[in-house]
C-alpha positions as CSV (number, residue, x, y, z in Angstrom):
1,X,12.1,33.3,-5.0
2,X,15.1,31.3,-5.4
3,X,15.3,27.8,-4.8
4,X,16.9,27.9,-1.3
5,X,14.4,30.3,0.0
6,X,11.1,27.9,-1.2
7,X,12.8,24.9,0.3
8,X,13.5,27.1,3.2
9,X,9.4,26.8,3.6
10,X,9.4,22.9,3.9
11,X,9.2,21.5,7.0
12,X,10.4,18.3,8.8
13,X,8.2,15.2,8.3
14,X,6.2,16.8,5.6
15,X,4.7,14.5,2.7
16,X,5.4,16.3,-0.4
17,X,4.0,15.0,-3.8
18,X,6.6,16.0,-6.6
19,X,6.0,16.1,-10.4
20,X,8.2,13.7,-12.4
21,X,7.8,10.2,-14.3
22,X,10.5,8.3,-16.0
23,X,13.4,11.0,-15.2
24,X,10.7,13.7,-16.6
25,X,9.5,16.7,-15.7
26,X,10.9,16.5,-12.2
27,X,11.8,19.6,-9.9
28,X,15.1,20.5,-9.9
29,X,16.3,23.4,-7.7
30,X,14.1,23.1,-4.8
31,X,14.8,19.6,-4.1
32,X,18.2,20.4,-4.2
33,X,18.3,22.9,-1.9
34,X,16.3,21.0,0.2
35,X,18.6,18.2,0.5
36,X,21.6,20.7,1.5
37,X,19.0,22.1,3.9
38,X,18.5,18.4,5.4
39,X,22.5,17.5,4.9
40,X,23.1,20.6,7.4
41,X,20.3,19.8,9.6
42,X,21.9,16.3,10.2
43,X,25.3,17.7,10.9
44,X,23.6,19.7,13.4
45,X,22.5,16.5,14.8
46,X,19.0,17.6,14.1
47,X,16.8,14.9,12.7
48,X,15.2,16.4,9.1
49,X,13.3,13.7,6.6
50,X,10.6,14.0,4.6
51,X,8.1,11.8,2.4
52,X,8.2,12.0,-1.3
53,X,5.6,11.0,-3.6
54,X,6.2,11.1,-7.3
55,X,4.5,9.4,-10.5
56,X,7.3,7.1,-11.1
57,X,11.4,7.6,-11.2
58,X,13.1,11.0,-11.5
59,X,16.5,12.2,-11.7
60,X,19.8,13.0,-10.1
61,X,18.2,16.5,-8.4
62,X,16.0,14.9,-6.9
63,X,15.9,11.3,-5.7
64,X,19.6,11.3,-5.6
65,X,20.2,14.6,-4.3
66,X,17.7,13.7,-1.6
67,X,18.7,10.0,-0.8
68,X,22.3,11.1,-0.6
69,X,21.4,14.0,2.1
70,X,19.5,10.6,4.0
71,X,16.4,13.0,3.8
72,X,13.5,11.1,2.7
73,X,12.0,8.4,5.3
74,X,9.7,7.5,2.8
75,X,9.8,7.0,-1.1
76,X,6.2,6.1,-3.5
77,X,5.3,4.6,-5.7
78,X,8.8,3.9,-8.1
79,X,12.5,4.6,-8.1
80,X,15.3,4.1,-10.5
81,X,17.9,5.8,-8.2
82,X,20.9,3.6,-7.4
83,X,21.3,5.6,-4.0
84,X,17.3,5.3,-3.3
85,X,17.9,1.2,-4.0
86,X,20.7,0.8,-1.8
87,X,18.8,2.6,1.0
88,X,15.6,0.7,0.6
89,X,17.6,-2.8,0.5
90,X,19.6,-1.4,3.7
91,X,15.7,-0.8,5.6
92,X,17.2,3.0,5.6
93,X,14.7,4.2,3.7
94,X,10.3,2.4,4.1
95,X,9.5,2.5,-0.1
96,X,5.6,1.2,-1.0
97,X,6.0,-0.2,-4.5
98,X,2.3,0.6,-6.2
99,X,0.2,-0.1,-8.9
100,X,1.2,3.2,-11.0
101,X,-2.9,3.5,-11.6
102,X,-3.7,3.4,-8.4
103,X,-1.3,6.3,-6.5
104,X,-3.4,9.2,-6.9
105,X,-6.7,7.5,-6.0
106,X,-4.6,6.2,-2.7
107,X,-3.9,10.0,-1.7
108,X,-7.4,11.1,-2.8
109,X,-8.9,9.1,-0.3
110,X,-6.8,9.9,2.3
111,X,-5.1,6.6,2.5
112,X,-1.5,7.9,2.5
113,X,-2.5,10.8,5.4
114,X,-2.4,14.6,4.4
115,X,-0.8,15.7,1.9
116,X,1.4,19.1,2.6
117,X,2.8,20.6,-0.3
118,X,3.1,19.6,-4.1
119,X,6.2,20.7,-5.4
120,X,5.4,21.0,-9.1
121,X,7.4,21.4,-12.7
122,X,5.7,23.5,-15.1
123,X,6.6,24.9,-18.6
124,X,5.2,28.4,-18.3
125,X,2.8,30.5,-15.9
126,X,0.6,33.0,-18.6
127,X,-0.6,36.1,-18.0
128,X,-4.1,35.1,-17.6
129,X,-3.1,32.5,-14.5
130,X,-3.1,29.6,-17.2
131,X,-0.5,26.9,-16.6
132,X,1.4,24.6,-18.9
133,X,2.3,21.7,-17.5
134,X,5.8,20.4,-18.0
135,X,7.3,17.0,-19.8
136,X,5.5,15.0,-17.9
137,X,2.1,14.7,-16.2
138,X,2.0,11.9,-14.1
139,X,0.4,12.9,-10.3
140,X,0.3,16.3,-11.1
141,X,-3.4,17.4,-10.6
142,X,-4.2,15.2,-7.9
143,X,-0.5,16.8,-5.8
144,X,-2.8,20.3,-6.7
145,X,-6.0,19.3,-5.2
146,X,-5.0,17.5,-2.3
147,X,-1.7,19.3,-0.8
148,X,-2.4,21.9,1.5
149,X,0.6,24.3,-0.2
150,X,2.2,24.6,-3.6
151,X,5.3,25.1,-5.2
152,X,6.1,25.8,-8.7
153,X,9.1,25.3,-10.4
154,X,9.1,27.0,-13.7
155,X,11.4,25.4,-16.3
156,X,12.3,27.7,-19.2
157,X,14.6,25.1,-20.5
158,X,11.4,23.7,-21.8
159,X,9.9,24.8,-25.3
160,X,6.6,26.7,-25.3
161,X,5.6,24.5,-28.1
162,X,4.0,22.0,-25.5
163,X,1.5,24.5,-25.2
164,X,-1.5,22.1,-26.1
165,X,-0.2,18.7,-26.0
166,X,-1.3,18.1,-22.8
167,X,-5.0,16.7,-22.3
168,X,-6.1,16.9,-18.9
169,X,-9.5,15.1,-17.8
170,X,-10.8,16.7,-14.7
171,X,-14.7,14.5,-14.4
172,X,-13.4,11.4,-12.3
173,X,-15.0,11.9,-9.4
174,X,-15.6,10.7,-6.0
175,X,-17.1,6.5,-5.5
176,X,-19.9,6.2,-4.9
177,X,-20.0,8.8,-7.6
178,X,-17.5,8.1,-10.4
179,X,-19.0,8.4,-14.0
180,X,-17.9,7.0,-16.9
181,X,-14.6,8.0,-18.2
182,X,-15.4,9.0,-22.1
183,X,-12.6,8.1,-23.9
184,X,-12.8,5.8,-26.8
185,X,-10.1,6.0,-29.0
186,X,-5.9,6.5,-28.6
187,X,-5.7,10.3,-29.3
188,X,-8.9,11.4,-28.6
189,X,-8.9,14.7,-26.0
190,X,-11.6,14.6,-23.5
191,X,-9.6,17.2,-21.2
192,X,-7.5,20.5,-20.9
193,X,-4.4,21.4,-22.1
194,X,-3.8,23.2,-18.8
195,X,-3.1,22.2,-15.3
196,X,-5.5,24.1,-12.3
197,X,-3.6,25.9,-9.9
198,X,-5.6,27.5,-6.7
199,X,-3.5,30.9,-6.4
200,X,-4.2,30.9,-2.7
201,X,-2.4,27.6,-2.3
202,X,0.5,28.8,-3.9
203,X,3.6,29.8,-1.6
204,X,6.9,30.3,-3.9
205,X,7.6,29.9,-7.7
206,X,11.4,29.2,-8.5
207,X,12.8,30.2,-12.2
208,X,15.0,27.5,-13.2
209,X,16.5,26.4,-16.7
210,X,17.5,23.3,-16.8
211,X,17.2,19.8,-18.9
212,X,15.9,16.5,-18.0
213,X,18.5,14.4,-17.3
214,X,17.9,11.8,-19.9
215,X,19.5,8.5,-19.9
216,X,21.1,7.0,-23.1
217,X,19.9,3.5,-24.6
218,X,22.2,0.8,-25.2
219,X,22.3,-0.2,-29.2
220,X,20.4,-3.4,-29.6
221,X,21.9,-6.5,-28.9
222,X,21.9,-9.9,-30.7
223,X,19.7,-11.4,-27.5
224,X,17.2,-8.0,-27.4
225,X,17.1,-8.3,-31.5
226,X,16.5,-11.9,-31.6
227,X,13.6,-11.2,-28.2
228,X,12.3,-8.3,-30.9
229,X,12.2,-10.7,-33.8
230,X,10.5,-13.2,-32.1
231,X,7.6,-10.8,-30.9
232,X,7.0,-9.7,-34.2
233,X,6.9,-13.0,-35.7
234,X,4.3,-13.5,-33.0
235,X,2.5,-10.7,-33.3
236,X,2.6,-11.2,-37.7
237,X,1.1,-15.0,-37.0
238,X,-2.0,-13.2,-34.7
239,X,-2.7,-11.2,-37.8
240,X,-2.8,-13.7,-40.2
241,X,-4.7,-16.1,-37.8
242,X,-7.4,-13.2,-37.6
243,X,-6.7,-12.2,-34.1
244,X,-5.4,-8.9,-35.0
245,X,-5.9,-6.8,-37.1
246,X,-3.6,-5.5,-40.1
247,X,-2.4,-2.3,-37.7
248,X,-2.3,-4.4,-34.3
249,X,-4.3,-2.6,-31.4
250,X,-2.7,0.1,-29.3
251,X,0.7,-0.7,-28.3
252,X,2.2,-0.3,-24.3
253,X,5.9,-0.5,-24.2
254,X,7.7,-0.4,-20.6
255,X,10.7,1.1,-20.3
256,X,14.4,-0.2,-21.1
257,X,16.9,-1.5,-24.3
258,X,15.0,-4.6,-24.8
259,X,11.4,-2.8,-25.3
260,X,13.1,0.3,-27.8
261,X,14.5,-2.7,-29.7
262,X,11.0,-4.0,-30.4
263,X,9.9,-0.3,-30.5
264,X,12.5,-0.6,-33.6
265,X,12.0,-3.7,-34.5
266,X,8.5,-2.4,-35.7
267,X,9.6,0.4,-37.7
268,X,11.0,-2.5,-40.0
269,X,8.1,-4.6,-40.0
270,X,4.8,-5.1,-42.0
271,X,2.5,-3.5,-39.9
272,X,1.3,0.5,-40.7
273,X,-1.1,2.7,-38.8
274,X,0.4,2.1,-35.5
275,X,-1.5,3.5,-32.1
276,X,0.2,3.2,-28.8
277,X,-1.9,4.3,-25.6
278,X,1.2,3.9,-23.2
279,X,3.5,5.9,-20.0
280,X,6.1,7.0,-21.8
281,X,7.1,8.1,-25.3
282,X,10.4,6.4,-25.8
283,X,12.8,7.2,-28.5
284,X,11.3,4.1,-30.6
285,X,7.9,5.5,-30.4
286,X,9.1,8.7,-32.4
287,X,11.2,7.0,-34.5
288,X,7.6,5.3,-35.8
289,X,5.7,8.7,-35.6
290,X,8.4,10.0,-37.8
291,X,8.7,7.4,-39.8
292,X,4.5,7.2,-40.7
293,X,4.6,3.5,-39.1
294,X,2.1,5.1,-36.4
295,X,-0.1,7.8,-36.3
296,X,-0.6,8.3,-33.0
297,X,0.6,7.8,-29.4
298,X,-0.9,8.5,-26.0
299,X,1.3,8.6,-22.8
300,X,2.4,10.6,-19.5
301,X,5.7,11.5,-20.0
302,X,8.9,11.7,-22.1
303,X,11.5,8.9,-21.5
304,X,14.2,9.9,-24.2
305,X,17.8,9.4,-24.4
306,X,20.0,12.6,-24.3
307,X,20.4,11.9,-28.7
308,X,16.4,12.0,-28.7
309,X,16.1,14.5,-26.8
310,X,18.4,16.3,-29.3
311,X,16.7,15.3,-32.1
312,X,12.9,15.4,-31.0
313,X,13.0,18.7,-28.8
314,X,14.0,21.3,-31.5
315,X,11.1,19.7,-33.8
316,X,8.1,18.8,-30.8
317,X,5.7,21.7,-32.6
318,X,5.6,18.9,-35.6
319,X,4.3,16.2,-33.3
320,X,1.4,18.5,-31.1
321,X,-1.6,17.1,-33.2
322,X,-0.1,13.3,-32.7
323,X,1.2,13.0,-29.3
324,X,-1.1,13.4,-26.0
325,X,0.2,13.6,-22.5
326,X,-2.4,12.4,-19.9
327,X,-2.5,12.3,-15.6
328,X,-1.1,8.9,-15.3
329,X,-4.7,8.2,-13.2
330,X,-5.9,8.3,-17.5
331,X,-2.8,6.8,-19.1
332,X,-2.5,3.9,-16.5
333,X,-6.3,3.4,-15.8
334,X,-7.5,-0.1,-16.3
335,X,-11.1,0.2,-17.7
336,X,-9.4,2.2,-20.5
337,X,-7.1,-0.4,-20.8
338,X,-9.1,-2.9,-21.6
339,X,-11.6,-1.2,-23.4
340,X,-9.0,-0.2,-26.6
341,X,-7.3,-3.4,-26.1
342,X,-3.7,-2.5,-25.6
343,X,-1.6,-5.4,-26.2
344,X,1.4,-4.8,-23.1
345,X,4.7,-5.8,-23.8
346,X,7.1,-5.7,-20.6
347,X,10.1,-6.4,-19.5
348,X,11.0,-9.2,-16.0
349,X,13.5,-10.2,-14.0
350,X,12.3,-13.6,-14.1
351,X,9.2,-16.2,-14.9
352,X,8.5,-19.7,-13.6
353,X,8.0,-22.6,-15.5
354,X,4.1,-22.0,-15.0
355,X,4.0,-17.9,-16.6
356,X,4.5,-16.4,-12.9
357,X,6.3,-13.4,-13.0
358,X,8.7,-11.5,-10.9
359,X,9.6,-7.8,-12.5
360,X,10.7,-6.3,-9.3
361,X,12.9,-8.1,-6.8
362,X,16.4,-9.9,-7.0
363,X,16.5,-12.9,-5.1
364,X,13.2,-12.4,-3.2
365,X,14.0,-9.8,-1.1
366,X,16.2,-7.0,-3.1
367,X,14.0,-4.5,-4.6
368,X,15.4,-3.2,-8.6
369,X,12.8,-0.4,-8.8
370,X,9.6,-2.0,-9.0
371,X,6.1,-3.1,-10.2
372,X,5.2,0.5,-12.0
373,X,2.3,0.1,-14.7
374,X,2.9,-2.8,-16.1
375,X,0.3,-4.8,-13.9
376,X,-2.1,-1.8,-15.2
377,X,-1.6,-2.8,-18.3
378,X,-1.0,-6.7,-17.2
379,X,-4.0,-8.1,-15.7
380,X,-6.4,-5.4,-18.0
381,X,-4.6,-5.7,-21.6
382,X,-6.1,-7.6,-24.7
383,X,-2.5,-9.9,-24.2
384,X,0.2,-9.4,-22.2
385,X,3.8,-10.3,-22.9
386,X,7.2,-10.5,-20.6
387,X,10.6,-10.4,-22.2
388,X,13.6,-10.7,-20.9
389,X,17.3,-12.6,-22.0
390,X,17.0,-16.1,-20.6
391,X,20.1,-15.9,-18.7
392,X,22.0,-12.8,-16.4
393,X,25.2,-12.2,-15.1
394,X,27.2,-14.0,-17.4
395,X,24.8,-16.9,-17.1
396,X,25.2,-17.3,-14.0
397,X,21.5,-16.5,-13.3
398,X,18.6,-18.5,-15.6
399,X,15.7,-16.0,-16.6
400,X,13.5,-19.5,-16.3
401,X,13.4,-20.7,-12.6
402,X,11.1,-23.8,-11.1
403,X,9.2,-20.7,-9.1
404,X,9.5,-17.3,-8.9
405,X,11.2,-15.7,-6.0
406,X,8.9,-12.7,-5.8
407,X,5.6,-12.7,-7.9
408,X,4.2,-9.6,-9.4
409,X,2.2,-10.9,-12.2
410,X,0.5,-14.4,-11.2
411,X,0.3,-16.8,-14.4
412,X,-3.3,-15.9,-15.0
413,X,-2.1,-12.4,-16.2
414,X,0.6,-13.5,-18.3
415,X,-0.2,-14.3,-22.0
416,X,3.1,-14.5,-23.6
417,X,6.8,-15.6,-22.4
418,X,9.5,-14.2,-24.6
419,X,13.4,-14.9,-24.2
420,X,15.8,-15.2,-27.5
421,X,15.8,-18.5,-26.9
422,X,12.0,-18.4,-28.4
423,X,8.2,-17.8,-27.1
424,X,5.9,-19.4,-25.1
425,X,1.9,-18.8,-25.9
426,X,0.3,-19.6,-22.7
427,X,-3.1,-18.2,-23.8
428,X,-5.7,-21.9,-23.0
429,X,-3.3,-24.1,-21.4
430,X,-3.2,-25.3,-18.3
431,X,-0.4,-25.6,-15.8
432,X,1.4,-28.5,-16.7
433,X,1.2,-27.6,-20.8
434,X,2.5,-24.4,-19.7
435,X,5.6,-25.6,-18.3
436,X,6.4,-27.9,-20.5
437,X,6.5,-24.7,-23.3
438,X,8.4,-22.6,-21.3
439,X,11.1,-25.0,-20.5
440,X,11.6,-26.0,-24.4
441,X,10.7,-23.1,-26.2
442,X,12.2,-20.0,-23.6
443,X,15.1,-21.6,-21.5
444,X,18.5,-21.6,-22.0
445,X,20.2,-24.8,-23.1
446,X,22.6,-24.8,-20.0
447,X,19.7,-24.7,-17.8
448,X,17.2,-26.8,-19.8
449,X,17.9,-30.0,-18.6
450,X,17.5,-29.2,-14.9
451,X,14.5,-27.8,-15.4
452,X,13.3,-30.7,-17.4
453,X,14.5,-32.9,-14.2
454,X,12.6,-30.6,-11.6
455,X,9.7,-30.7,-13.7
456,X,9.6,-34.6,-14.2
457,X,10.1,-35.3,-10.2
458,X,7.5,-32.8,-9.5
459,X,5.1,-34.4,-11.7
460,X,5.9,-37.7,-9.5
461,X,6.1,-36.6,-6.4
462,X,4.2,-33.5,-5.8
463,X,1.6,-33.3,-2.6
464,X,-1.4,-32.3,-5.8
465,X,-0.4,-32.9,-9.7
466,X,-2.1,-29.7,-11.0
467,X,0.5,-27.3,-10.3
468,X,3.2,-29.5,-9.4
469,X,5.9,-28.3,-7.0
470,X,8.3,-29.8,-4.5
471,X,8.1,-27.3,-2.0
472,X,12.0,-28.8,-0.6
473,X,13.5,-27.7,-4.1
474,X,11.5,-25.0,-5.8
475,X,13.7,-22.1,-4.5
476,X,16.8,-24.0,-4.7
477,X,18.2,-22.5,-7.8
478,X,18.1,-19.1,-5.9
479,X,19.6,-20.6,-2.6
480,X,22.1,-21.7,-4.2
481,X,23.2,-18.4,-6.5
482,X,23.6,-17.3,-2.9
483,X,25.8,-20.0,-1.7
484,X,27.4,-20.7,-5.0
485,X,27.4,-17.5,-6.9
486,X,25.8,-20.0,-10.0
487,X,22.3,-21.1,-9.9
488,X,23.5,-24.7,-11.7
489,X,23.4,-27.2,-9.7
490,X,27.0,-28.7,-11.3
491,X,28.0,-25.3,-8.9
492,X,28.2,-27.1,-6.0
């Protein structure tokens, strides 16, 4: 049926888990139809929202089509939308940021409430009943199991040639009864290449033929080359101090211009059989397939830019045997984490002079898009590393703050600070040695000497000296961005 007729089947209030991760594999037509549904429904004076659950941000079609309309009362567990952010930061719109790994379980174990319909993206339906799943995986299987209807949109904009890239692990399990999950190396497929689709649940399936909307990457920078440069000195010095070994461990990249520039940055440097057991297969993580730098990469979804999705989509066949997509629940799931050893590189908004990290929020209260997987990877990774420029907004915001306004990651899951200023090992030093790294080696010069001041009184005057604060001035540099516009003190 066509897209207006399935979304013609949706119902006020209804919790609806959609495909899509990273602006991939999301639904297009019925969510659209849907929010013209909702947009008449309002003009009506009728009241029509509904809940959407995703595996991380999707595109125009559907978050923005749908936060435009005013149609969803509820948004999990990330958004990239700048209509879903300004509705969330309003209190228009309730969003639960999540631990990417830990969404599916949530709606397994009926924590969320039922689950209604799954509105789902797929590649191909074939003859035998078989389904291929589409660009990304993300929530897919669990929306399946757990929603009471199904929709399928099926994309033939996408190439067949995903036919059997997909691995699909179906033996999680129920606590008290979860087994081990038996996966041991990066590419290794301990699943399906298909997705499980009960017939009986399945109420409409929309033909549609349309793209991803991909975003572009910025060209590296001199502050994200000199970030990347600085990481791979880093990560060239773990090597030779026999901490690594000769091909690193399985790579995790988030998202963004900074993490394809070390993504780059690699491709250039001295390491060679490359793994990366991450979300997303950016443009950079081809670029090293391609190149031979890595054999192999695990993920959930694509995240390319509309030139690598030119490039990559035409050739995808040539890449089958070296790229797996996985249910996020796999690709996100700590105990795997930890067991290969992924070293996690990810980007902040800020750190604290004591390796506290805030990823999500702008000035405490403003939600960006939020935590996604990087506390997966975080808190369960061999080392984890933050990156980000040291200042923002033309310097009027320092990357380096006294305290964090918002923590995500708390010091004791943050191994490695990294502006272009330079990096800050934290790895067996305590509080006080950690602050006085990260204020020499990772703050900017025009905020250094503040931070050296605030540092020094706290050491005198703090209520305890092992993680010394004064409580009066900690968030001042943040208070007074709000007042001032400039978090420098010589604002005012």
């Amino acid at each position: 049926m066509s897209g207006e007729e399935a979304a013609a089947l949706i119902q006020p209030g209804a919790q609806i888990g959609m495909s899509g991760f990273t602006g991939s594999g999301y639904p297009k037509a019925v969510p659209t139809a849907l929010a013209r549904r909702i947009a008449d429904a309002h003009l009506r004076g009728d009241k029509f929202k509904v809940n959407v659950f995703t595996g991380a941000s999707t595109g125009p079609e559907l978050d923005g089509a749908l936060a435009m309309a005013g149609g969803m009362q509820l948004r999990i567990p990330y958004q990239s939308d700048p209509i879903t952010r300004k509705l969330i930061n309003s209190g228009e719109m309730q969003y639960i940021d999540m631990h990417l790994s830990q969404v599916a379980q949530y709606v397994e174990y009926g924590f969320m409430g039922k689950l209604d319909l799954a509105l789902i993206e797929v590649t191909a339906i074939l003859e035998d009943g078989r389904v291929i799943p589409s660009t990304s995986v993300g929530n897919n299987q669990t929306w399946i199991d757990c929603a009471e209807k199904i929709i399928l949109e099926v994309n033939s904009a996408l190439p067949m040639e995903l036919e059997g890239m997909h691995d699909l692990y179906y033996g999680l399990g129920q606590p008290p009864n979860r087994y081990p999950i038996p996966l041991t190396s990066v590419c290794q497929r301990i699943g399906e290449p298909y997705l499980k689709i009960p017939a009986e649940k399945v109420i409409a399936v929309v033909h549609t033929d349309s793209p991803d909307r991909s975003s572009s990457f910025k060209a590296p920078d001199a502050n994200s080359k000199k970030i990347a440069g600085n990481i791979l000195d880093f990560l060239g010095n773990e090597v030779k101090k026999g901490r690594l070994p000769a091909s690193l461990l399985p790579l995790q990249s988030g998202v963004g211009n900074i993490a394809n520039a070390v993504l780059y940055g690699l491709e250039e440097g001295p390491f060679n059989g490359l793994t990366a057991y991450t979300e997303v297969i950016q443009d950079g993580l081809v670029s090293l397939l391609r190149s031979g730098k890595m054999t192999c990469a695990s993920a959930t979804a694509f995240s390319l830019s509309p030139e690598g999705t030119a490039e990559f989509i035409p050739k995808i066949g040539e890449f089958r045997d070296r790229i797996v997509l996985r249910s996020q629940e796999i690709s996100n799931h700590p105990g795997i984490i930890r067991r290969l050893g992924v070293i996690a590189m990810n980007g902040m908004i800020e750190a604290d002079i004591y390796g506290n990290v805030n990823s999500t929020h702008i000035m405490g209260s403003s939600i960006m898009n939020g935590i996604g997987g990087s506390g997966d990877f975080a808190r369960n990774g061999f080392m984890s590393i933050f990156m980000a420029p040291s200042t923002a907004k033309n310097g009027t915001i320092s990357s380096i703050v006294p305290m964090v306004s918002h923590v995500d990651h708390t010091e004791h899951d943050v191994s490695v600070v990294v502006t272009e200023q330079g990096l800050a090992d934290l790895r067996g030093l305590s509080p006080t040695q950690r602050a006085k790294l990260v204020i020499e080696n990772c703050t900017h010069p025009d905020y250094r000497g503040e931070l050296r001041d605030y540092f020094k009184s706290a050491l005198s005057l703090s209520y305890g000296k092992h993680t010394p604060h004064l409580l009066s001035e900690s968030l001042s540099w943040h208070s007074r961005y709000l007042r001032t516009g400039h978090m420098l003190g010589k604002a005012e």
